[in-house]
C-alpha positions in Angstrom: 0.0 0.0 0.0 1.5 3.4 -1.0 0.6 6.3 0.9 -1.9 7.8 -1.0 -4.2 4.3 -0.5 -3.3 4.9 2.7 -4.3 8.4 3.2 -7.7 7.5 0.8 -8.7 4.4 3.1 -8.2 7.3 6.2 -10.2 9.6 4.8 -13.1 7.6 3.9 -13.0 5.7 7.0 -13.1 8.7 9.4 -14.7 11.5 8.0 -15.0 13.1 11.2 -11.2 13.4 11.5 -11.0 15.4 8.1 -14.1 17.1 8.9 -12.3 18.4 12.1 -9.0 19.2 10.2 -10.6 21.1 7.6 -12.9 23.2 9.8 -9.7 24.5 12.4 -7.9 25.4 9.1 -11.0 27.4 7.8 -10.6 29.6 10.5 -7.5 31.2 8.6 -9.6 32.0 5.7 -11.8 33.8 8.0 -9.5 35.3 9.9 -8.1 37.0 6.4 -11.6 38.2 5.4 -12.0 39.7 8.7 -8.8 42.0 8.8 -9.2 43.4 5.7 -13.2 44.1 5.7 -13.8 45.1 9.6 -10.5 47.5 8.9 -12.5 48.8 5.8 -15.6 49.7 7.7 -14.0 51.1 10.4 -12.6 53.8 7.9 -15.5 54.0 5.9 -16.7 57.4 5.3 -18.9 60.1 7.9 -20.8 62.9 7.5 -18.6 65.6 8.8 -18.3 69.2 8.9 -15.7 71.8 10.7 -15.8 72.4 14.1 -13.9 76.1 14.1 -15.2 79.3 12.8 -13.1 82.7 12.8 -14.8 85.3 14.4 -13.4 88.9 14.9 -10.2 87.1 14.0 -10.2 84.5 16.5 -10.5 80.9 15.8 -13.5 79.8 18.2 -15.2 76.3 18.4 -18.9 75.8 16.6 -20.3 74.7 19.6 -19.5 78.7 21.1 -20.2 80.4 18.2 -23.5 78.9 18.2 -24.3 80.0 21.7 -23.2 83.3 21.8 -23.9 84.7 18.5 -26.9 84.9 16.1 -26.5 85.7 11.8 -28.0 87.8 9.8 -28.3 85.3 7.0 -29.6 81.6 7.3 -26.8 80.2 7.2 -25.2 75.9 7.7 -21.7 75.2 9.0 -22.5 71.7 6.7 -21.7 73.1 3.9 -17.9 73.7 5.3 -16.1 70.5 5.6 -12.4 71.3 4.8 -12.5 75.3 5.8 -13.4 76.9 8.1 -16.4 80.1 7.4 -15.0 83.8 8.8 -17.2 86.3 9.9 -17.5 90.0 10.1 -20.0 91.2 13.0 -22.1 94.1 11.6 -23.5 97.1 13.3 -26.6 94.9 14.5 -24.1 93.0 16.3 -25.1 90.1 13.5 -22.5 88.0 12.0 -22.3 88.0 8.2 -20.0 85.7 6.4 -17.3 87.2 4.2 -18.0 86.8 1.0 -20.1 84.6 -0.7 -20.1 81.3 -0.4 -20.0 79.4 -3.9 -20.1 76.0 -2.9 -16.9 75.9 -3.3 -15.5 75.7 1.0 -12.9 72.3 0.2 -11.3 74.1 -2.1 -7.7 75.8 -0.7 -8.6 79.0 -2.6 -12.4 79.5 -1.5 -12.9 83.2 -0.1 -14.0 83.9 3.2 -12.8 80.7 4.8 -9.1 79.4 6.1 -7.8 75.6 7.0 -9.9 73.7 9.5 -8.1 71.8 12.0 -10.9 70.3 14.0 -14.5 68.9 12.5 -17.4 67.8 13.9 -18.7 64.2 12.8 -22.1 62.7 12.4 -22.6 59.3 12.5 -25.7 57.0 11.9 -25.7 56.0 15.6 -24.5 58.9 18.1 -22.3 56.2 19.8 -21.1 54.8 16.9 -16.7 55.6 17.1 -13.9 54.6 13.7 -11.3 54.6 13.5 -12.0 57.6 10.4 -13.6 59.4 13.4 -10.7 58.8 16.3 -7.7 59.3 13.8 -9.9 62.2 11.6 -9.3 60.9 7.8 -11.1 63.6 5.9 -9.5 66.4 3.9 -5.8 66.5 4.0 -5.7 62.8 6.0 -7.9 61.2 3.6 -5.2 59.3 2.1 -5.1 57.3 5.4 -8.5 55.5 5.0 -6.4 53.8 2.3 -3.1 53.5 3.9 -4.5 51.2 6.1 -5.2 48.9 3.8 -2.0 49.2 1.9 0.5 48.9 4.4 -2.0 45.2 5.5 -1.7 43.8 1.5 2.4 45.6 1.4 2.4 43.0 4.4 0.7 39.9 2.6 2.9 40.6 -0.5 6.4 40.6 1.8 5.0 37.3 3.4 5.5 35.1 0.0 9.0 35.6 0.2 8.9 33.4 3.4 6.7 30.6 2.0 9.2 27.9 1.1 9.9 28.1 5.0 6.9 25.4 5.1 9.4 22.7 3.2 12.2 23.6 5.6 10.6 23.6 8.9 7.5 22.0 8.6 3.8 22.8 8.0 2.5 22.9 11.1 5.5 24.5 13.0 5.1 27.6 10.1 1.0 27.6 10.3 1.2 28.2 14.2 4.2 30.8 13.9 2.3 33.4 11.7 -1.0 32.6 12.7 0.2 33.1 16.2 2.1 36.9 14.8 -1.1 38.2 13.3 -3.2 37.0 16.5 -0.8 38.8 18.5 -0.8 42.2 16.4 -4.4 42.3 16.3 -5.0 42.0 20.0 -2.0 44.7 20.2 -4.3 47.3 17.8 -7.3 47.1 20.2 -4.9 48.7 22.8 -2.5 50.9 21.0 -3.5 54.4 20.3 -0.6 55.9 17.8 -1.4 56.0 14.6 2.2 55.2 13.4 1.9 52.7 15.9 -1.1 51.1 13.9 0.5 51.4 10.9 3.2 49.1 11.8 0.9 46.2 13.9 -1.4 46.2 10.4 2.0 45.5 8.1 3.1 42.9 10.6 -0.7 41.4 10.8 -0.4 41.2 6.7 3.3 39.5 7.3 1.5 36.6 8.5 0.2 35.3 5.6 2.0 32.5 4.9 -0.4 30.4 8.1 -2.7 30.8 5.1 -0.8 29.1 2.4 0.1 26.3 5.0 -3.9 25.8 5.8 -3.9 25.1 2.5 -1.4 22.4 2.1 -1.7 20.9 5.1 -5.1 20.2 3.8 -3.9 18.9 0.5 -1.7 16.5 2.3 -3.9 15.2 5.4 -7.1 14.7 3.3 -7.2 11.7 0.4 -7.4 12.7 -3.0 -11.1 11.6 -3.5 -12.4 14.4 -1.0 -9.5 17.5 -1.4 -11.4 19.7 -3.2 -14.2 19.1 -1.3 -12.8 20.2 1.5 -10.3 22.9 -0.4 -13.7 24.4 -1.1 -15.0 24.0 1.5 -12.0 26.2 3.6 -12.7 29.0 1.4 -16.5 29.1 2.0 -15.4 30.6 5.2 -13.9 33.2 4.0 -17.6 34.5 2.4 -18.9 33.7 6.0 -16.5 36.3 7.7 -17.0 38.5 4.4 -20.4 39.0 4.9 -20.7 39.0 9.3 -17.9 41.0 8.9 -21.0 43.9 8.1 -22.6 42.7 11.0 -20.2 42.7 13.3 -19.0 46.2 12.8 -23.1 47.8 12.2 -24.2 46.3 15.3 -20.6 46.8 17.6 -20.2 50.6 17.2 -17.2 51.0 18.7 -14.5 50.0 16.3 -12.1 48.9 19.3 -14.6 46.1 20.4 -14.5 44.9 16.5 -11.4 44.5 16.5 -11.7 42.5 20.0 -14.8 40.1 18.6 -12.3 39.3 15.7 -9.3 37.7 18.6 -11.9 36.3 20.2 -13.8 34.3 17.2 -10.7 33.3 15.6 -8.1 33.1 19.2 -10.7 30.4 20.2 -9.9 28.4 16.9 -6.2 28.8 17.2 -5.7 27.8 20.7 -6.2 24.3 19.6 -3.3 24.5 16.8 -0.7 23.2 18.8 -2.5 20.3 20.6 -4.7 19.3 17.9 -3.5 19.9 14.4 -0.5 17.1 13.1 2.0 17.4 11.4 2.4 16.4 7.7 3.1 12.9 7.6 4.2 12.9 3.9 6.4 16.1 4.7 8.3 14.1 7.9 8.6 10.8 5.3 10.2 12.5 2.8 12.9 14.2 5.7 13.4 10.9 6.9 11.6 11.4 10.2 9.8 7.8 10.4 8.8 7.5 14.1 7.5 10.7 14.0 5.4 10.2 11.5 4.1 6.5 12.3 3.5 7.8 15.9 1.0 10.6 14.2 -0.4 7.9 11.5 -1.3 5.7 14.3 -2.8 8.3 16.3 -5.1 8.9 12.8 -6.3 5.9 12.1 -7.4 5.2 15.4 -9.4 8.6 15.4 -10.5 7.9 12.1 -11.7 4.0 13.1 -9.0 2.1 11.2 -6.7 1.4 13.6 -5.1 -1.5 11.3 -4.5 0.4 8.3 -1.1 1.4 9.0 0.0 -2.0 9.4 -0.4 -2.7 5.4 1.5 0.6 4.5 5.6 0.1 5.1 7.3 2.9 7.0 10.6 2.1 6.5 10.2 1.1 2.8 7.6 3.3 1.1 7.6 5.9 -2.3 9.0 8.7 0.2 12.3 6.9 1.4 15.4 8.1 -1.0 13.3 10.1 -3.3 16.5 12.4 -3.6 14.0 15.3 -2.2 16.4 16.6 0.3 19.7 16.4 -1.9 18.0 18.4 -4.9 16.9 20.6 -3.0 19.3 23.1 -3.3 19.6 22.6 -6.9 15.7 22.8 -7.3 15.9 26.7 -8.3 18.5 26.5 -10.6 17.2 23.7 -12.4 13.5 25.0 -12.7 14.1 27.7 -15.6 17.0 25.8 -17.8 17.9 27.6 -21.1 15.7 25.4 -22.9 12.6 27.5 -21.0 14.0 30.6 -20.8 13.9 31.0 -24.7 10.9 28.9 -25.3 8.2 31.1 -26.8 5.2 29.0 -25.9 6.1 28.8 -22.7 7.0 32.2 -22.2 3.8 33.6 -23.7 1.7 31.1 -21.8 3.1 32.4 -18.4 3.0 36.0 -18.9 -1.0 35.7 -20.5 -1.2 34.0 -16.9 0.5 36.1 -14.7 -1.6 39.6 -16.6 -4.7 37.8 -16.0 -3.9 36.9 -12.1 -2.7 40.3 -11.6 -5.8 42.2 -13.1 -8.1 39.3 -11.6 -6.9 40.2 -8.0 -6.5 43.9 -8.7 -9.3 44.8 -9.7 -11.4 42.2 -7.6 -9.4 43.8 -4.4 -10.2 47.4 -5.6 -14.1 46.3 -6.0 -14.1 45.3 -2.3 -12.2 47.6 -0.9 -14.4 50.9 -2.6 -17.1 51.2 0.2 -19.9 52.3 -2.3 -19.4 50.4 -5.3 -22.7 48.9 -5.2 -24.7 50.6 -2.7 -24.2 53.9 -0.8 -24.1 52.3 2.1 -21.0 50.9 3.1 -22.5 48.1 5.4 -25.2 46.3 3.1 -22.1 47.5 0.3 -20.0 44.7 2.2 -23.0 42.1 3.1 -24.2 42.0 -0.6 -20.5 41.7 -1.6 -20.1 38.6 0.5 -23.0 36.9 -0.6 -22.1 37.1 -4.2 -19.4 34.8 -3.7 -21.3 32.0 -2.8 -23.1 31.6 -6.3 -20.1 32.8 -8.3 -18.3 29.8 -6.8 -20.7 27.4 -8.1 -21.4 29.2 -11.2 -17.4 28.9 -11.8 -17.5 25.5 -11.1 -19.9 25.0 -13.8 -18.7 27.2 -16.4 -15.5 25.5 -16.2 -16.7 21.9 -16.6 -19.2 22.8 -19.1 -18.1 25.3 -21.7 -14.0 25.7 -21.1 -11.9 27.4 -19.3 -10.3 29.3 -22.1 -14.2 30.4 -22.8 -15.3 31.4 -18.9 -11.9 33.4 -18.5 -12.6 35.6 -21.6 -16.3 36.1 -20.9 -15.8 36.9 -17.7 -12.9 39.0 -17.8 -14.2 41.1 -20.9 -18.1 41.3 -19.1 -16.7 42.9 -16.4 -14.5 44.8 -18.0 -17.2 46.6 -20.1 -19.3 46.3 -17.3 -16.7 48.7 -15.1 -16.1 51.6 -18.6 -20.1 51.6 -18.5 -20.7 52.4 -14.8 -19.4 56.1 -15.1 -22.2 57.2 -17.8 -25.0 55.1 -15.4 -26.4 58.4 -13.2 -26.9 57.2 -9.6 -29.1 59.1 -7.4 -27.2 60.3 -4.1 -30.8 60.3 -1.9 -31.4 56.3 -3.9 -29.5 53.6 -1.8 -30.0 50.7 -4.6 -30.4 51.7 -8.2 -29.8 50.6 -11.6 -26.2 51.2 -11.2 -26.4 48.8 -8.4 -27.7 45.9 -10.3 -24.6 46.8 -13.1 -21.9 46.8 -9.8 -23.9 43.4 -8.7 -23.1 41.4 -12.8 -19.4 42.7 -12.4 -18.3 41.9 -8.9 -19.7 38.4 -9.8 -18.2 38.4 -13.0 -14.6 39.1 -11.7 -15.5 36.7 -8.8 -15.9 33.7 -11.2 -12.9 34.9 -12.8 -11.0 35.3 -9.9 -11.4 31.7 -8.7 -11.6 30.0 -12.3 -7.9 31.3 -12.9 -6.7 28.9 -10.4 -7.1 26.2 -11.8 -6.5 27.4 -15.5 -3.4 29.0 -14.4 -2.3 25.4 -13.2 -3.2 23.4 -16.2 -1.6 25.2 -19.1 1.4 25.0 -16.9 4.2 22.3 -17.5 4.8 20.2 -14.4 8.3 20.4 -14.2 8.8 24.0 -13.8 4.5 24.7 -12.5 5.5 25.4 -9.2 8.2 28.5 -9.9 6.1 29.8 -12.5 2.9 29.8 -10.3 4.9 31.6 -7.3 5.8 34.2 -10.2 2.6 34.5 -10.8 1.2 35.1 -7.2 4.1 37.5 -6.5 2.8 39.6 -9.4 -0.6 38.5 -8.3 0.3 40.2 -4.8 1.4 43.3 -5.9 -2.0 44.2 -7.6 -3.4 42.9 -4.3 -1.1 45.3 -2.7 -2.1 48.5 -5.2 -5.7 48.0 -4.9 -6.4 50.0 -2.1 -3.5 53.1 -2.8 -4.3 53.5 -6.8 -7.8 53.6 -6.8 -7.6 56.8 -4.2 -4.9 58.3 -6.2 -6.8 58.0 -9.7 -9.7 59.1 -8.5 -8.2 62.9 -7.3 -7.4 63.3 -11.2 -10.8 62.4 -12.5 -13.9 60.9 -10.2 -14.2 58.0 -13.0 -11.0 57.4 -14.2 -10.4 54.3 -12.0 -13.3 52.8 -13.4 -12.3 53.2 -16.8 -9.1 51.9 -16.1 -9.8 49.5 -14.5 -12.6 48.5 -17.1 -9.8 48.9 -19.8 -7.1 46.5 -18.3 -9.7 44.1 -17.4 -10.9 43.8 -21.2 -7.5 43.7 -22.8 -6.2 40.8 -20.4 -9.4 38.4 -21.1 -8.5 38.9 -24.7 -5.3 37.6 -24.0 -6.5 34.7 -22.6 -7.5 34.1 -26.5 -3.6 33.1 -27.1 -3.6 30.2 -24.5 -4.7 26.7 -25.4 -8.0 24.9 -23.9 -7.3 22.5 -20.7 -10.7 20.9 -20.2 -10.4 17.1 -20.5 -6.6 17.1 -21.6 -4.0 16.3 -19.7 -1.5 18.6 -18.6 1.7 18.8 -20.0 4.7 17.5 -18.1 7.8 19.1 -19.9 7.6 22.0 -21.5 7.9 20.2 -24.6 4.8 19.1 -24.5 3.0 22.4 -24.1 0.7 23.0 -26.6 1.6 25.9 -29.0 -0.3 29.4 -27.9 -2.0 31.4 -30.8 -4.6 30.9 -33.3 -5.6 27.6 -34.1 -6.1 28.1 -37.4 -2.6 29.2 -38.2 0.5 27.9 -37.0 2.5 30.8 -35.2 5.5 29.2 -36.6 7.8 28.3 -33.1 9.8 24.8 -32.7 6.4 23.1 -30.9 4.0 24.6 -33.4 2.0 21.8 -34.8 -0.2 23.7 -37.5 -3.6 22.8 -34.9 -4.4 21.5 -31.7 -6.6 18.7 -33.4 -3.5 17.7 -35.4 -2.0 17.3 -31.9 -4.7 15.3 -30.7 -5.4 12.6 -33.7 -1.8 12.4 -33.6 -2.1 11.3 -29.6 -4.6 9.2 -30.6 -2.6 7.3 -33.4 0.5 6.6 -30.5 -2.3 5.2 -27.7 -3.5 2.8 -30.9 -0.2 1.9 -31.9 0.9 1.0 -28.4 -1.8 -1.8 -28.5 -0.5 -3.5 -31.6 1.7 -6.5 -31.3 5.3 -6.2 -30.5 6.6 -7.1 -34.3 4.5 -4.7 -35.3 6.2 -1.9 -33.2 9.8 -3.1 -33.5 9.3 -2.3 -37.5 7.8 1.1 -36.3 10.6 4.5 -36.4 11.6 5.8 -33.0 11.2 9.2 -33.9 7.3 8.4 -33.7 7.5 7.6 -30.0 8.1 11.6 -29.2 5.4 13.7 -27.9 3.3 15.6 -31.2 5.7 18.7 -32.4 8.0 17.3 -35.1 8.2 17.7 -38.1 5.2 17.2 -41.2 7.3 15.0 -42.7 6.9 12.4 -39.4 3.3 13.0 -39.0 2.5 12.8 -42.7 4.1 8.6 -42.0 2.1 8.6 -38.6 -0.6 9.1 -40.7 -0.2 6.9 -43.6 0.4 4.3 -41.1 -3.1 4.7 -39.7 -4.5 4.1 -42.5 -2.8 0.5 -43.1 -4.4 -0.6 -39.8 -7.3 -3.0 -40.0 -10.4 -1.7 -41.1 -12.1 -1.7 -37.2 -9.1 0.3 -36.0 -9.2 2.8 -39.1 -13.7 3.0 -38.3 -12.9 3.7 -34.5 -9.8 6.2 -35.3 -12.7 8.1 -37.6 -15.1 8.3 -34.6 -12.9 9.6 -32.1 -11.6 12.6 -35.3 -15.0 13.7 -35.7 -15.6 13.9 -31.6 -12.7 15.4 -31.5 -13.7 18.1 -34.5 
């Protein structure tokens, strides 16, 4: 028994030990919705106004000029948010503002006013305390509702740097290190009142990261094959859980302090039972040669999961793990994963950078949708709980899509809907005094459009992707990934000072030109992925060869071709002795060799030739 029969006859035996696995590791799904969407409400915008008038050339409070003064004029301090009114008292003893007022009080050069330093804010509940409200974000500190944000994802982006740290030191022994850092800064930010001092909790929250990726994997390699992505779904269904509470939790807790507690307290509970509970990766100890270590945690398995004689069929000190080579390749692992011969390969090339552009806008433009507070309504707590909820049904619609019609076809309808959807929105009016609208319903179609897309790259991204260099081109990719997670937040803030809708137009722009890039990368549903780079099938046009070393003239070329080697394989020995060697190589030679492949085809008997026919015209 190999260990994956092993790990199978576990899984299905006990499926309350995988249950129990897979629901601990959720909560660091959860945990990552929750720091980035509480933090977004508690900046969210207030009603405001400035607290200072200058009267008689002193700089008084509202609250005093209202109680010792009366104007000649009706007049609203609302209309001041940035500057601060002036006043000259008249003969009456009335005060008069200086100058007119042209709707025009945020602007530096508006007459009459000067620089407020202190505002007044109004709230939807009078108790109701931000972190916008404690730290003042408006006018000139307006950038900071973003910061926040950015230095969190600047964080996350750091933390893949340290991810390989999981094949050094273990799964588990990385998972509790960072989950335990970001626990630890987030209880520190309930109590610390500096903003610089925030700043730096929130960049060391995003650091831990990497307990994610190891939820993950741990996942992968303590659950059988038969039931991963069940439960890989499953952990991320968590994450639209906490997406969409995380609007409850900071409507109905108004002071943004105890938000930040609920969140220690929902997830601390979860992660106190790390240590005790959660094993370490068998398959990870087997392949460093640490046998006792992992029987003793295999036996402990099966007798949770009610096999307590499995192990005895599975040999621990002579199994697929035991001189693999793992540990003395190692080192040479990253010199060895790009040779020459991939470096200046343009299939490949072109295949990972159409990946990595559609990963970055995928995650840039999905992180900029949920981090803008009004995208689809104007208010910023049913804005989040609608959000949420949309990922749900975009999961399963992916799903779908996927299995059904493509995944080259899903990631360029998807990416080019939303896309048009976004360059649309600014010509849609919206009615400030109308909470849901029409432009609601077009925010609604592209959220879940770039949702579907979002998760459907994952596992295009993997399948066009040669095995033997998959793994360094997919950390490329969510490196580059990262840093759009990263800009999200900062960009959008800055565009938006230039021209209210520029971000959505470029946004909507980038979004369309990287689904029809998708158009150069090959289809993946129900073929198998390549293993060598080699074996990648040629990017372009189908209907035109694009004239590289792989290029094959057509993918269905490629796949009679495949067909014609599985056929041959079943003939009799003699028969494939007389057979050229050359015809043994994976599709990409020359015409010359598939023009013989194919005369030999049709020298088969005349049941071979029928059946060959068949599976052309499915294939067509």
């Amino acid at each position: 028994m190999n260990y994956e029969e092993l790990l199978k006859q576990i899984s299905k035996s006990g499926p309350g030990y995988r249950w129990t696995i897979t629901i601990l590791l959720s909560v660091l799904s959860m945990k990552s919705a929750f720091d980035m969407f509480v933090t977004n409400l508690a900046t969210a915008s207030v009603p405001f106004h400035c607290a200072q008038a200058i009267v008689d050339n002193q700089t008084l409070s509202w609250t005093d000029v209202l109680a010792n003064n009366s104007f000649a004029l009706n007049f609203s301090i609302e209309q001041f948010t940035c500057r601060a009114p002036r006043f000259w008292r008249g003969a009456d003893g009335l005060l008069n503002l200086e100058d007119d007022f042209q709707n025009n009080s945020s602007s530096a050069a508006a007459t009459g006013t000067e620089k407020c330093e202190a505002w007044q804010f109004n709230p939807d509940h009078p108790d109701r305390w931000t972190m916008l409200i404690e730290y003042e974000m408006v006018c000139d500190r307006q950038y900071l509702n973003d910061r926040m944000q950015t230095v969190l994802q600047f964080g996350v982006f750091l933390s893949t740097l340290v991810g390989p740290l999981g094949d050094l030191l273990g799964r588990k022994t990385v998972l509790v290190a960072f989950c335990y850092l970001n626990l630890a800064c987030n209880l520190a930010v309930v109590f610390v009142k500096d903003l610089t001092a925030q700043m730096v909790l929130r960049f060391f929250m995003g650091c831990g990261d990497p307990a994610l990726l190891m939820g993950l994997i741990l996942i992968t390699e303590l659950v059988g094959e038969n039931y991963r992505s069940l439960h890989g779904n499953m952990f991320w269904m968590t994450w639209v859980v906490a997406y969409s509470s995380s609007a409850a939790i900071s409507y109905y807790m108004l002071n943004w302090r105890h938000q930040m507690m609920a969140v220690v307290v929902i997830t601390g509970l979860s992660f106190a039972t790390y240590i005790p509970v959660l094993p370490e990766s068998p398959r990870w100890l087997l392949t460093r040669g640490k046998t006792r270590r992992a029987e003793k945690i295999l036996r402990q398995v099966c007798k949770f999961s009610g096999c307590p004689n499995a192990l005895d069929k599975f040999e621990l000190t002579d199994n697929e793990f035991v001189n693999s080579g793992e540990d003395s390749a190692s080192s040479r692992r990253i010199l060895k994963c790009l040779p020459k011969e991939n470096i200046f390969n343009a299939d490949y090339l072109i295949t990972l950078a159409v990946v990595t552009v559609n990963f970055f806008t995928a995650a840039f433009v999905y992180h900029a949708m949920c981090f803008q507070r009004d995208f689809i309504t104007l208010d910023p707590y049913l804005n989040v709980l609608i959000s949420g909820l949309l990922e749900v049904p975009a999961y399963l619609i992916a799903w779908q899509m996927i299995n059904r019609i493509g995944r080259k076809p899903t990631t360029v309808i998807t990416m080019c809907f939303c896309g048009l959807g976004l360059i649309l929105m600014p010509f849609i009016p919206r009615d400030p005094s109308v909470v849901f609208q029409a432009h609601s319903c077009v925010a609604i179609a592209v959220k879940f459009s770039i949702t579907v897309a979002y998760s459907e790259l994952n596992v295009y991204g993997s399948e066009v992707l040669p095995t033997t260099v998959r793994s360094c081109s997919l950390f490329f990719a969510f490196s580059v990934m990262g840093l759009g997670q990263f800009m999200a937040p900062e960009l959008g803030g800055i565009l938006s000072q230039v021209y209210p809708h520029l971000p959505s137009l470029l946004y909507g722009s980038v979004t369309v030109l990287a689904g029809l890039a998708a158009l150069l990368l090959p289809e993946s549903r129900g073929r198998a992925m390549p293993n060598t780079v080699a074996q990648m099938r040629p990017v372009g046009c189908r209907c035109g060869g694009r004239g590289g070393a792989l290029s094959t003239g057509s993918a269905l070329n490629d796949d009679v071709i495949s067909i014609d080697m599985e056929q041959r394989a079943e003939q009799p020995k003699e028969e494939e002795d007389d057979e050229d060697d050359s015809s043994q190589e994976y599709p990409g030679g020359s015409s010359d060799e598939e023009e013989i492949k194919l005369q030999k085809k049709s020298s088969k008997p005349k049941s071979q030739s029928k059946q060959s026919d068949q599976m052309k015209v499915e294939l067509a």
